[in-house]
N, C-alpha and C positions, 0 to 999 in steps of 0.2 A: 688466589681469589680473582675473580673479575666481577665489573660493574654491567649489566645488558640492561638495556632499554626497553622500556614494552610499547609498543609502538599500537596506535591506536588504530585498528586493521582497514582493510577496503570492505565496505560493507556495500557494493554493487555497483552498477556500472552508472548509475546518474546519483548516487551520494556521494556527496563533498567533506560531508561532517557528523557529528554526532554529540548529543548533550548524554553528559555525563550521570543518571541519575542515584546510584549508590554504590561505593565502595564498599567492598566485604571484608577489604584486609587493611591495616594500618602501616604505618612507618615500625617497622620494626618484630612484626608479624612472618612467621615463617610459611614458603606457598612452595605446593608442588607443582609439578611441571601437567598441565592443561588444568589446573584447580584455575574454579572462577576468583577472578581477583573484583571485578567492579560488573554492573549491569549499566547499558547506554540506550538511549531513542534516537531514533532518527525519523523523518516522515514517514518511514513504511513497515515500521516493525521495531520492537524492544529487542534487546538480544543482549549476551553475554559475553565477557572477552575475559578467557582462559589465558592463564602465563605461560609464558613461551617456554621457560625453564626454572627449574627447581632451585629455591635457594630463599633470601631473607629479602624483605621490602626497606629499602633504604631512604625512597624516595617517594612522595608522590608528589605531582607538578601540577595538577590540575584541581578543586572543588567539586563538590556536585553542583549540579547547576548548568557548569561552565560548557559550552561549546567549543570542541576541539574541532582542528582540522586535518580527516585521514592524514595517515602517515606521520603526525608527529610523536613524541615519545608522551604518555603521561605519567609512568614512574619507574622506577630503578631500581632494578632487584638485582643483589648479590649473590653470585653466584660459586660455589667450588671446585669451577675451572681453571687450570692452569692458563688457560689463553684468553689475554688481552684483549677485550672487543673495545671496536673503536665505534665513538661515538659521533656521527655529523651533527656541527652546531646547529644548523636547523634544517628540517624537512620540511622540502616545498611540497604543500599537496596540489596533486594531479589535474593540469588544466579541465576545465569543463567539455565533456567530449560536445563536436560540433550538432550532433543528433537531436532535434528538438527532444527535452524533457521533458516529461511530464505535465510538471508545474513548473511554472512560470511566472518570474516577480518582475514587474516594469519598475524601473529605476526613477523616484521623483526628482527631477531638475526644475526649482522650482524658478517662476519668470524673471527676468533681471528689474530690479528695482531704479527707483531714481537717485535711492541715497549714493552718495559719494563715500561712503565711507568702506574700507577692507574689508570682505567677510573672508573668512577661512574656506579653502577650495580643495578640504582635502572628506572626503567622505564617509558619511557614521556608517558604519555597517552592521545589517541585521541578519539574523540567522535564517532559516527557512522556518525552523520550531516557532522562535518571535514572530515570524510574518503573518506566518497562520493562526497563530491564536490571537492578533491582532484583527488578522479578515475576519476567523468567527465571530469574537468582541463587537465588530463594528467599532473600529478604535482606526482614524484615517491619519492620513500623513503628520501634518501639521499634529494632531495630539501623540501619534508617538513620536515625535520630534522634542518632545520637550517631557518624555519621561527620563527621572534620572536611571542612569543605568550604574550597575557597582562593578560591572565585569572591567576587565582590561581595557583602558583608553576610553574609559568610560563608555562601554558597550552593555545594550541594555541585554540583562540575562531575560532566562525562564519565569525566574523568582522576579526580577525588575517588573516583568507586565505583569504577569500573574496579579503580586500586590499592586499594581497598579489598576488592575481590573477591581478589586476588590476595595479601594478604597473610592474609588468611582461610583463603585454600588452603594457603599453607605454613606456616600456624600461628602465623606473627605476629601480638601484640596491637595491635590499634589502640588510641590513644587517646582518649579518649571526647571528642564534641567539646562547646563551651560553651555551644551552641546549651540551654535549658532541656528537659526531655523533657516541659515540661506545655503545648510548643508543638504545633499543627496541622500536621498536613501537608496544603498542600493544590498543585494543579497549576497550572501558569499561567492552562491554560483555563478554571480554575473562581472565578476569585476573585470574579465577580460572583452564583454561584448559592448555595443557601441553604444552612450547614453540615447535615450529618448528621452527628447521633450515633454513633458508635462503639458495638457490645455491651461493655460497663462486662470490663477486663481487671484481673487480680490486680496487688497491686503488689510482691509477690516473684514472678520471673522465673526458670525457671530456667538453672540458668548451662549456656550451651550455645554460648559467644561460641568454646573453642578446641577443639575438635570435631578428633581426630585424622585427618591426611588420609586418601581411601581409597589401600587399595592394589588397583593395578588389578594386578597380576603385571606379570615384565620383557617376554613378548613381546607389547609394546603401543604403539601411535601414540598420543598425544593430543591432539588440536586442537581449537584453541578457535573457538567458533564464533565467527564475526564479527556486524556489528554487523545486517546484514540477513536473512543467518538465524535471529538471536532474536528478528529481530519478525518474519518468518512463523511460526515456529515459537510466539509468543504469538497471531498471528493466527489461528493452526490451532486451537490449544487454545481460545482462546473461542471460534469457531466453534461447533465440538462441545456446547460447555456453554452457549451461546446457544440454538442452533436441534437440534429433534428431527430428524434426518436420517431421507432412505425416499430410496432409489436404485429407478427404476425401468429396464429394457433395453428396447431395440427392434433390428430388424434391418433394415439398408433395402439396396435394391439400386440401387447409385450407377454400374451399365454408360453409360447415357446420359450422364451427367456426366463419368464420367474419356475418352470417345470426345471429349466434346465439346470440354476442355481438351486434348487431345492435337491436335486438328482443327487447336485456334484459336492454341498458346501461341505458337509465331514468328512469325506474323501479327500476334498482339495485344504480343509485344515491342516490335515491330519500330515498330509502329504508334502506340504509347502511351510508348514506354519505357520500361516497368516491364513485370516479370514478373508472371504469371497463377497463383494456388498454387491449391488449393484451398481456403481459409481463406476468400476473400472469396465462393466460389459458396455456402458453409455459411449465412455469415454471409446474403447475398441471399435465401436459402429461408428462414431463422431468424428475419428480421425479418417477414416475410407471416404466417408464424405465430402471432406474438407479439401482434399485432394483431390475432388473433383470439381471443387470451385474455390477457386485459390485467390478470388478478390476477397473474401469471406475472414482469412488469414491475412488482412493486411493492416495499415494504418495509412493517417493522411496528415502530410508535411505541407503545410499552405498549398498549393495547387499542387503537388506532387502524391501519388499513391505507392505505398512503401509495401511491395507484397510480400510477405515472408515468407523462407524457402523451409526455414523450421519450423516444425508444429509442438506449438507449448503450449498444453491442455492448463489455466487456471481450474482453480477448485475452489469454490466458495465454501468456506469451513465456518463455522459460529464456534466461536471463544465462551469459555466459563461465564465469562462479566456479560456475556448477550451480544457484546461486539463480531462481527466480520471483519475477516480476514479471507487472503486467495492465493495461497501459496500455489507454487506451478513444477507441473509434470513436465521437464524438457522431454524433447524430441518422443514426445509419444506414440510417434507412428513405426517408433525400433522396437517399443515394447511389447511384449506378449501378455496376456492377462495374468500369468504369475507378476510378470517384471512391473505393471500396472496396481495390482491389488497391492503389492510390496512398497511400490511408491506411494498410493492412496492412503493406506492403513497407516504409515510413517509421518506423513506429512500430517495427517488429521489430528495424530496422537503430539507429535511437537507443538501445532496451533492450540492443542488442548492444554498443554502442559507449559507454554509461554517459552518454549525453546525453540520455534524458528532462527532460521541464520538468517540475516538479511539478503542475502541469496538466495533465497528461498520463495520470496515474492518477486523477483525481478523475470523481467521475461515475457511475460505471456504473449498468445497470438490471440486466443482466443477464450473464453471465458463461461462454463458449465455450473450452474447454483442446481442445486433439487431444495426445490421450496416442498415436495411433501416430505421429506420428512417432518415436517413442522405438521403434517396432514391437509396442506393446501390441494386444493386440485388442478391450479392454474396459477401463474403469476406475469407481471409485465416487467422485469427486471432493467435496470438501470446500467449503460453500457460502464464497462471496469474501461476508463480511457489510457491507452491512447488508440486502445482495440478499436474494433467497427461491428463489433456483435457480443449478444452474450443469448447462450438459450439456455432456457429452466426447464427444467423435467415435473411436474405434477406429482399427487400420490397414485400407488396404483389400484386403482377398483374393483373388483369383480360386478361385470353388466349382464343385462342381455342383451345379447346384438345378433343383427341379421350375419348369417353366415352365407355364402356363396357356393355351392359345389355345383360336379358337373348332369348331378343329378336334382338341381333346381336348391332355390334358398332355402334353410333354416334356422330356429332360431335358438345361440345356444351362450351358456356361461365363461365371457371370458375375463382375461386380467388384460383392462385399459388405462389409458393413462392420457392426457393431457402434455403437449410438447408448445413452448412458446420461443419464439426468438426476437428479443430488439437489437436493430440495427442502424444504423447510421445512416440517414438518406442521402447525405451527398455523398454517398459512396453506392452504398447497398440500393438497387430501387426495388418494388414491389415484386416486380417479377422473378428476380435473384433471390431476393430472401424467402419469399413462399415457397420457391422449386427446392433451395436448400434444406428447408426444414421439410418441408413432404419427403426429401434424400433420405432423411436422418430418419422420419417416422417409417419409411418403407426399409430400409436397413435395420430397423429393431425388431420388426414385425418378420424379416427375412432370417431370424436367427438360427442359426442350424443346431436341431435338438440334439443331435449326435456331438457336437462338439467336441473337439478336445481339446487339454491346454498345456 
């Protein structure tokens, strides 16, 4: 017999951690080897952690709730190995790579007082999950400073704000917790980088803790947003206050494209096993493009423009519950439209199914939504950061439009469509982004009917 650890895995390259949200197997429960044992959240995706080997649950070490940090163990399955695994007393997780993040928590140090008396200099620490649902909340330093927390070292959980939110809203006092308020708050991710100062705050407060609830009138629904539409909905709002948006249009005429998918779809089923959308023919013209303007493909690190040499096609996917998600196509410019339609079709069916890896949203360069299928005709989409572009594809039409030939104009029925791209203007200027997106519409409209894949 031996004891193995299950170790709470790397879930991408800027997650540090992950809240635990249900076990599926108890102490004493028998698991096979890749059977889900528990489901976790992190900021960018729910996912599931599969046991690493077959055998009985001896241990768990962690709650739901509770926020672990990659790489450490959270429970202990027995296995019927003859070989001894060794277990290190504890797993450091992984310094924060130097790469700016994403998201970003400034650290409160709050002014130095006049009291004479010791305060403790040693620092509460909040999760990324707790940050954020504290930024949605509008819940600011000082009031989470003085929620009680039940976690370890008295560390405020999920469940800690949560009910703290909701006692807030009915007008219950909380009790101030014993944490000192002349401690820092700082994030997991940041405990290696340098504090910043806080702008120096008053030390009378005023009192705004029991704030009479509103009233919305009786004929009204309430619901509370869940835990992934407040972080789109935080990801939308920095967005916005990040990057100076300019939406540019274009019009492309995709007759050659949709003749050429109707040609091929049950041939290329039948043939491949996977279906043929049009998501992967956009994506096939979008990457030839993008390779001809490679500032389009980058990102921006305070004065510095980061251009990418990979191209990772995002895909804006809607979720059962109405939410988005964007999981990403690496190196999409290796792919051929089998290898395309095969990642498309995979990727859409896990976001549908709530089985992304967190792997699976990390990455991108660049960012593709088609708002018709919803039957839009146009959209101004909202840059996915830390990108510098995203462009929407329209529904497709059937118009009448002026045709051109060498025997004078006429006028005849085609399949149009609406192309939009927002961009980032202190990167992208007007003239880049219009020539880019006329790129893309003149490459859909250049589609070759003959194709083959």
């Amino acid at each position: 017999m031996a004891i193995v650890d299950l170790i709470m895995p790397k879930l991408g390259e800027s997650i540090m951690e992950a809240t635990i949200l249900k076990w599926h197997k108890k102490v004493g429960d028998a698991v096979k080897q890749d059977e889900t044992v528990l489901d976790i959240a992190t900021d960018k995706v729910d996912s599931e952690v599969p046991s690493t080997d077959a055998g009985t649950i001896t241990e768990i070490l962690f709650k739901e709730n509770d926020v672990v940090p990659i790489g450490t163990a959270i429970a202990r399955i027995e296995t019927s190995a003859n070989v001894v695994v060794e277990r290190p007393a504890a797993v450091a997780a992984p310094a924060p790579s130097p790469v700016a993040e994403e998201e970003t928590f400034v650290p409160f140090v709050p002014a130095h007082t006049e009291s004479g008396s010791t305060k403790s200099t040693v620092a509460r620490f909040y999760s990324p999950l707790v940050l954020n649902i504290a930024n949605s909340e509008g819940i600011n330093f000082n009031e989470l400073e003085n929620i009680p927390g039940t976690g370890n070292d008295g560390r405020v959980t999920k469940k800690d704000i949560l009910q703290y939110v909701a006692d807030k809203k009915s007008g219950v006092k909380t009790q101030p917790s014993a944490v000192s308020t002349q401690q820092p708050i700082v994030s997991a991710h940041e405990t290696s980088q340098p504090k910043v100062v806080a702008e120096e705050r008053p030390a009378a407060i005023s009192q705004q803790q029991s704030a009479p609830p509103t009233n919305y009138g009786d004929n009204v629904e309430i619901i509370e947003m869940d835990r992934m539409r407040k972080l789109i909905a935080k990801h939308m709002v920095d967005s916005k206050h990040t990057s100076p948006h300019v939406t540019s249009f274009a019009e492309a005429d995709v007759t050659n494209m949709v003749l050429w998918r109707e040609k091929v779809k049950k041939e290329f089923e039948k043939r491949e096993n996977t279906k043929i959308t049009y998501t992967p023919l956009f994506i096939d013209c979008l990457v030839r493009v993008i390779k001809r303007f490679p500032l389009i493909n980058s990102s921006l690190d305070g004065d510095k423009i980061i251009i990418k040499k990979d191209i990772n096609i995002g895909m804006a996917t809607a979720m059962p519950t109405g939410n988005l998600i964007v999981p990403v196509i690496r190196n999409a410019d290796y792919l051929n439209l089998v290898g395309l339609s095969k990642q498309v079709n995979g990727l859409a069916e896990n976001a549908r199914n709530n089985k992304l890896r967190p792997d699976d949203t990390q990455g991108g360069t660049f960012t593709l939504t088609n708002v018709g299928t919803f039957g839009s005709l146009m959209g101004t989409p909202i840059i996915n950061q830390p990108q510098v572009a995203i462009m929407a594809v329209g529904a497709i039409k059937k118009r009448p439009v002026v045709i051109e030939t060498k025997h004078g104009d006429t006028i005849g029925i085609r399949h149009m469509m609406y192309l939009s791209l927002s961009y980032d203007h202190r990167i992208v200027d007007g003239s880049l982004g219009a020539s880019f997106l006329t790129a893309v519409a003149k490459e859909f409209e250049a589609w070759d009917a003959e194709k083959n894949w």
